[in-house]
C-alpha positions in Angstrom: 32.3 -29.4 -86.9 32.2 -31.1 -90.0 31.8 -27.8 -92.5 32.1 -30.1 -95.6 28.5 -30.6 -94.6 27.1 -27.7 -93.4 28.5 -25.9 -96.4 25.3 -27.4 -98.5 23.1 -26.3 -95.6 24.4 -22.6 -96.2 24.3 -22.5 -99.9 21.2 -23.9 -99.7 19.5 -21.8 -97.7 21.7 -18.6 -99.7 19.9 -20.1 -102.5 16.3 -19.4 -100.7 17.6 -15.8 -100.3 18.3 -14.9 -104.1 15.3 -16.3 -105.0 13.3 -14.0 -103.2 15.7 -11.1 -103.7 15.2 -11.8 -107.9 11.7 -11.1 -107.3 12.8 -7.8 -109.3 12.9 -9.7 -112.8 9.2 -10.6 -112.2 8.3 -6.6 -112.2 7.2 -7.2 -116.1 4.1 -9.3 -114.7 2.7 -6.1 -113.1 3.5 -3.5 -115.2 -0.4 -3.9 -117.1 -1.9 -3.5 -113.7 0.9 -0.9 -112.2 0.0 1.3 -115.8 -4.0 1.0 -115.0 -3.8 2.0 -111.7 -1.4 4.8 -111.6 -2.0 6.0 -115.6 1.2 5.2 -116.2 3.2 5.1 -120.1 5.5 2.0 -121.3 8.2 4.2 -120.5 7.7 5.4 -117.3 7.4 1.7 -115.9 10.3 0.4 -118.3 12.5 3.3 -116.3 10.8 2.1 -112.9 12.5 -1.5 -113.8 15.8 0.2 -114.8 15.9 2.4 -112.0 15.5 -0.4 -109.5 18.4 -2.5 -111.2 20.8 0.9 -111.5 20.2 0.6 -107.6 20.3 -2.9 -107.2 23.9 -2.2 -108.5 24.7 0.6 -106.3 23.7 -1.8 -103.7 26.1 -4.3 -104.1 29.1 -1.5 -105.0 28.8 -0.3 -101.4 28.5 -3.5 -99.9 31.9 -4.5 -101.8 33.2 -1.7 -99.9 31.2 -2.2 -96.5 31.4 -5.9 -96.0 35.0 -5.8 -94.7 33.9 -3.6 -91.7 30.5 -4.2 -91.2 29.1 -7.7 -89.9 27.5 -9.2 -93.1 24.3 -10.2 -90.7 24.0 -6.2 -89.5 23.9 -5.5 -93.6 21.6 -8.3 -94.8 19.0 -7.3 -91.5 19.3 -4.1 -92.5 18.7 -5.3 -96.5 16.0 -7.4 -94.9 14.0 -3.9 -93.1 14.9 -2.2 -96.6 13.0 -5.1 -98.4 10.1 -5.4 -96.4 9.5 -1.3 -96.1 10.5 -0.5 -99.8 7.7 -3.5 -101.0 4.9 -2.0 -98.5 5.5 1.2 -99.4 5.3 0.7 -103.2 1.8 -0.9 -102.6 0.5 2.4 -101.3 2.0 4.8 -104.0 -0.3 6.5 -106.3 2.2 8.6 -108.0 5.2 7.5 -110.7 7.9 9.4 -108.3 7.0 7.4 -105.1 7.8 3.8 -106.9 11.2 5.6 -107.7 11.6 5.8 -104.2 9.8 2.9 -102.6 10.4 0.3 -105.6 13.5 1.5 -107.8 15.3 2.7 -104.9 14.9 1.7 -101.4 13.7 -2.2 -102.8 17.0 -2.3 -105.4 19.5 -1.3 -102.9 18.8 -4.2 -100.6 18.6 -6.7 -103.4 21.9 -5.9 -104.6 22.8 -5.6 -100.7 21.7 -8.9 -100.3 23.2 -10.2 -103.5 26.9 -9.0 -103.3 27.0 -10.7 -99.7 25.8 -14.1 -101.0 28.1 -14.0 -104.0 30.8 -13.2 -101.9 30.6 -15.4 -98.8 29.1 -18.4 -100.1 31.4 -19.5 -102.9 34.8 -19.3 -100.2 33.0 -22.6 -98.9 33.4 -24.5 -102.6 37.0 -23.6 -104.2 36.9 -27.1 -105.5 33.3 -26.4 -106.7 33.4 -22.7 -107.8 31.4 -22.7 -110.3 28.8 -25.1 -109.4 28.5 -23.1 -106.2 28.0 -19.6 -108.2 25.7 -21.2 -110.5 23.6 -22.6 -107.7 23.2 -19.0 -106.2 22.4 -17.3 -109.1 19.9 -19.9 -110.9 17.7 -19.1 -107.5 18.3 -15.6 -108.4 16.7 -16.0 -111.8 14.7 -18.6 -111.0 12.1 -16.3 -108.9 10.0 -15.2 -112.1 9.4 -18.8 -112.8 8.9 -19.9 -109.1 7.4 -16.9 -107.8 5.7 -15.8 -111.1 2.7 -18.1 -111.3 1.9 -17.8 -107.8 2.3 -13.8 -108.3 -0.6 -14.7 -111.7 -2.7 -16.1 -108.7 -2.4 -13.2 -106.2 -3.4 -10.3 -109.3 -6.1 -12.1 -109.9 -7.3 -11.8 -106.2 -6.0 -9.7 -104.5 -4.2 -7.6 -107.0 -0.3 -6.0 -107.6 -0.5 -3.9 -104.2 -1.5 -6.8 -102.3 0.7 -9.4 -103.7 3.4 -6.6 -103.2 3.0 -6.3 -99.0 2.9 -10.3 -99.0 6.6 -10.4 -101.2 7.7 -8.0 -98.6 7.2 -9.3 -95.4 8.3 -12.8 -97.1 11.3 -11.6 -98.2 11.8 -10.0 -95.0 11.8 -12.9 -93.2 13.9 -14.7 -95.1 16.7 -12.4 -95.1 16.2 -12.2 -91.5 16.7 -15.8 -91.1 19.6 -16.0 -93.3 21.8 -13.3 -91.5 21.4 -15.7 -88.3 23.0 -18.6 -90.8 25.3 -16.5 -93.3 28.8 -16.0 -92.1 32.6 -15.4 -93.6 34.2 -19.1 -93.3 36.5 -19.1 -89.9 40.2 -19.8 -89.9 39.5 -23.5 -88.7 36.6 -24.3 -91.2 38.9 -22.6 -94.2 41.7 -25.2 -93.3 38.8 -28.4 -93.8 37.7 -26.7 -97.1 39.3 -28.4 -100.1 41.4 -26.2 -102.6 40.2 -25.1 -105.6 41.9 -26.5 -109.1 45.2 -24.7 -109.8 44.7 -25.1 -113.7 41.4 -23.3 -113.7 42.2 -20.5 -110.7 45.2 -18.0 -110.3 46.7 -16.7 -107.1 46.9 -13.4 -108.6 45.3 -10.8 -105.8 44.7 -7.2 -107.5 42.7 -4.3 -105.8 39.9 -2.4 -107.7 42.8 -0.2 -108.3 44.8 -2.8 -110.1 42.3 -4.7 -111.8 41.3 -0.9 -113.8 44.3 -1.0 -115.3 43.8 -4.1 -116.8 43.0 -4.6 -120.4 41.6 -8.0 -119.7 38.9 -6.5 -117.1 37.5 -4.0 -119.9 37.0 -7.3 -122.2 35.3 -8.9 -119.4 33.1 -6.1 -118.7 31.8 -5.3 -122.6 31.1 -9.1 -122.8 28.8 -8.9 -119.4 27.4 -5.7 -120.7 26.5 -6.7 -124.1 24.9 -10.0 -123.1 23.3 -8.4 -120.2 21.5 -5.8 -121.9 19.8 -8.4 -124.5 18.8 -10.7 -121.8 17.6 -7.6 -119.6 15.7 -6.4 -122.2 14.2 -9.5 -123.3 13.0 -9.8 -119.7 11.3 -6.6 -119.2 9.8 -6.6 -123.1 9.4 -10.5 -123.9 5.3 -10.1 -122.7 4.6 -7.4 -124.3 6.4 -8.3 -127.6 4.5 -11.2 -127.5 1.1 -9.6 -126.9 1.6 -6.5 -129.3 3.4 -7.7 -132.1 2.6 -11.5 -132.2 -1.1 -10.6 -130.6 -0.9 -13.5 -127.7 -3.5 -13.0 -124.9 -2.0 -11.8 -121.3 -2.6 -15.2 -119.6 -0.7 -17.3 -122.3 2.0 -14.5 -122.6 2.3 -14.3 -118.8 2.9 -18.3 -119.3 5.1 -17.9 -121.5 7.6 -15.5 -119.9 7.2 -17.6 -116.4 8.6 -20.8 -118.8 11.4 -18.8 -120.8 12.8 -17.5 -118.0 13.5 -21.2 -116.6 16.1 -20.9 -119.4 17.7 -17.8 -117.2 18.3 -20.1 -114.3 18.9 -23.5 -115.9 21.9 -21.1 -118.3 23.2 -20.0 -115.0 24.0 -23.3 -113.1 24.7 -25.2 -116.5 27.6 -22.5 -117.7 29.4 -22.0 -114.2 29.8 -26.5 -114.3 30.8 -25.5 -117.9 33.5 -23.3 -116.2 34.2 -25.9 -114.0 35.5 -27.9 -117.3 36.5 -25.8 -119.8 37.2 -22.7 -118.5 36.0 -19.0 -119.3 37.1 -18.4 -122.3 35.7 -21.3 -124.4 32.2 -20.7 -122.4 32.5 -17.2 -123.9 32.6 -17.7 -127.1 29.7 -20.5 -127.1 27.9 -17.4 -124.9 28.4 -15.3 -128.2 27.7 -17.8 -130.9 24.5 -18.8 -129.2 23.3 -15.4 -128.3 23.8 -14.4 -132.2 21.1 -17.3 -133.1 18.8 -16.6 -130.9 18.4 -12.8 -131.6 18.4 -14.4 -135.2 15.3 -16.6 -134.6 13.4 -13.5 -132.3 13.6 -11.3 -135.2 12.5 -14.2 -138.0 9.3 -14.8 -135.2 8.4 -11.3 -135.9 8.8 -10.9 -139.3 6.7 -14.8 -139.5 4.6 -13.7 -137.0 5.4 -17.0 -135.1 5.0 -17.1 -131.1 6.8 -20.6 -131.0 9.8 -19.3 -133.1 10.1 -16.3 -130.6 9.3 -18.5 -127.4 13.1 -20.6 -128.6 14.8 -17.9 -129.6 14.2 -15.9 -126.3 14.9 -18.9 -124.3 17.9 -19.2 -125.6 18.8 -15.7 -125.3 17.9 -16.4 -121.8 19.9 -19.2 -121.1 23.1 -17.1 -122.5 22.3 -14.2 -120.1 21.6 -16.7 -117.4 25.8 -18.0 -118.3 26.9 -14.3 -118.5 25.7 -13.2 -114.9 26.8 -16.9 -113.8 30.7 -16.3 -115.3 30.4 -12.5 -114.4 31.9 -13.6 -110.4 33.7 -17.0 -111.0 36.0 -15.0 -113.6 36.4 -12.2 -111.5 37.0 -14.4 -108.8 39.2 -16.5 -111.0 41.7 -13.4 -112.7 42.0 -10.8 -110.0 41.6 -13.7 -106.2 39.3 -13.4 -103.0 41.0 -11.2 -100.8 39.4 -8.5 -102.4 36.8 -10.0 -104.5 33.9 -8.7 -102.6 35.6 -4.8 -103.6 36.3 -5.8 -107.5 32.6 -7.5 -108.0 31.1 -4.7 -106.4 32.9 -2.4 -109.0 31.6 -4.8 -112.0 28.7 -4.1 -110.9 28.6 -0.8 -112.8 28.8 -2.8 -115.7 24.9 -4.0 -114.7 24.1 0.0 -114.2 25.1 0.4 -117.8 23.2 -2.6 -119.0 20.2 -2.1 -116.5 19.7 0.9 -119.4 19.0 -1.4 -122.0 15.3 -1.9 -121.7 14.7 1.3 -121.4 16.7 2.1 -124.7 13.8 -0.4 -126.2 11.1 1.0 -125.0 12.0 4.5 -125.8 12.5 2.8 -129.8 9.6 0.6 -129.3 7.3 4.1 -128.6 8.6 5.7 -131.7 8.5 3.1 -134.4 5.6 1.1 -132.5 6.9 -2.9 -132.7 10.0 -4.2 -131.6 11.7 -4.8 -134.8 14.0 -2.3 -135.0 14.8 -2.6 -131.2 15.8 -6.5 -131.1 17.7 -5.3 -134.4 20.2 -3.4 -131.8 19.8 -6.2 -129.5 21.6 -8.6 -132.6 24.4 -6.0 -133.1 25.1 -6.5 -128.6 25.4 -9.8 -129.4 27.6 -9.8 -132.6 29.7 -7.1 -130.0 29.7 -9.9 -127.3 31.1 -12.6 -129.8 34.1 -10.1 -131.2 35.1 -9.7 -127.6 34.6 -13.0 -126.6 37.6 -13.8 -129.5 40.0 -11.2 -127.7 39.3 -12.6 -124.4 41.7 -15.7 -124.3 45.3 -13.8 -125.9 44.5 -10.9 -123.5 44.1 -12.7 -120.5 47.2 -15.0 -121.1 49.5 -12.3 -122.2 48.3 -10.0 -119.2 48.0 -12.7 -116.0 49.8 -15.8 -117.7 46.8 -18.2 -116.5 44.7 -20.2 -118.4 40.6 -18.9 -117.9 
């Protein structure tokens, strides 16, 4: 068996997974026709999107917990049933409370299902490649707005939201399907043909979720995560909009427009975890923060210019930071507290994307009361000013705490 081989046939096809399973960043291409057809508010749909990511979260915390005495193919077939049902199900609601429990809920629980698996399982195949593995995953993660996205433009326009809904869900049903046949923990003999990772870069310390909260590095971690999270999740779920109310773009050119920033999401994740692969966390950190800063810089000029090509950079580079945030979020877990019970420790991060996954609504509840999105990206600049600070402490905490160099 040579597994040095197969390994790219398994990440690839983990790849194929995510990007189905990030179908959930696309939900700001039908929120116009989700609003029309169920006389819906901005707010009730901005909550519909957090809701679903709140679960998504959830998801992956009980896999963390579950994947260690479940078979990972009996949890991604039953993500794959969740999938399919929770899209079909949302296509015939008529009523806010049933996408709660067909969309937010029953479709976010078996991407982050799905999700903590992949992150988990597919990276023990690449210690020598950590982060170009991780980064791999999670640009087809984020990559599903701008693969998917046009193609979902196509299916409004024909057969509208509900159909194009059933379609994503027996598609990603199958897929998930297929890859629970494929997916597996690395056996004994294929871990002993596996090259080791680089000592400089990775420590052998092995902490619990019970150890790793008593950390001061962990909190550090977590605020950075949160703070860039919620400005790229909110950018996400408000970028159209923004672009249509305040800088008075038409739907088809802001729909383009989102579909092309959000390359910027997946391009950030793969390019920051081969950054990691060099330099290490902490340096990619503080770039994160200093980056981040200009860009909600330039989004907030664009508005006060009125310039759609100012906003367009700005939010791509916002983008490109979130994209290295989520991409760092489980090679420096990985990285500080080991493997053994890495699936556990990123599950409990995952709270972190609860708190963020509140964000957008935050913006869309101070969008509806001063009506433009000044104000709101205003908050999203003081995140990332937050996100630099802690990036600074990040480095003396972490060496005085675990004595390794991240």
């Amino acid at each position: 068996m040579d597994v040095l081989k197969k390994r790219w046939g398994y990440l690839t096809i983990a790849v194929l997974i995510l990007l189905f399973m990030g179908i959930g960043y696309a939900f700001s291409l039908f929120v116009v026709p989700i609003e029309k057809d169920l006389g819906l508010t901005r707010a009730d749909t901005s909550f519909v999107f957090t809701l679903c990511f709140i679960f998504f979260a959830l998801g992956s915390l009980i896999t963390g917990f579950l994947v260690q005495k479940i078979p990972p193919a009996v949890l991604l077939r039953t993500a794959a049933v969740m999938f399919a049902i929770g899209f079909y199900t949302s296509a015939q609601a008529d009523r806010l409370w049933q996408l709660y429990l067909t969309y937010s809920i029953c479709c976010g629980l078996s991407i982050g299902i799905s999700y903590n698996i992949m992150i988990s399982l597919l990276p023990l195949y690449f210690h020598d490649k950590i982060g170009l593995a991780t980064g791999a995953l999670l640009m087809g993660f984020a990559m599903s707005t701008t693969v998917l996205g046009p193609i979902c433009g196509i299916g409004l326009s024909t057969i509208g939201w509900k159909g194009v809904f059933v379609i994503l869900g027996i598609l990603g049903g199958i897929v998930l399907l297929t890859g629970s046949v494929v997916i597996h923990t690395p056996t004994d003999d294929q871990m002993s043909h596996l090259p080791e990772g680089n000592k400089k870069i990775n420590t052998v310390t092995e902490l619990p979720p019970s150890g790793i909260l008593k950390t001061k590095s962990y909190y550090v971690f977590v605020i950075i995560y949160i703070a860039i999270g919620g400005v790229g999740m909110a950018l996400i779920n408000h970028a159209a909009m923004t672009l249509q109310e305040d800088l008075n773009q038409s739907l088809s050119l802001s729909t383009l427009i989102v579909s092309f920033v959000c390359l910027f999401n997946g391009i950030g994740r793969i390019f920051w975890g081969i950054a990691y692969d060099r330099t290490g966390g902490a340096a990619a950190l503080r770039k994160l923060g200093i980056i981040l800063i200009a860009a909600m810089a330039a989004i907030l000029l664009s508005l006060l210019l009125k310039k759609p090509l100012l906003f367009t950079a700005g939010t791509g580079a916002a983008l490109f930071c979130y994209g290295g945030s989520s991409s760092l979020a489980p090679i420096i877990v990985r990285a500080l507290f080991g493997d053994k019970y890495f699936s556990k420790n990123f599950s409990v991060t995952n709270i972190g994307t609860m708190i963020l996954s509140s964000v957008p609504a935050l913006i869309g509840a101070l969008q509806t009361r001063f009506g433009n999105y000044t104000l709101p990206y205003s908050v999203l600049l003081l995140f990332a000013t937050l996100s630099l600070i802690m990036a600074h402490l990040y480095r003396p905490i972490v060496e005085k705490e675990l004595h390794t160099v991240c």
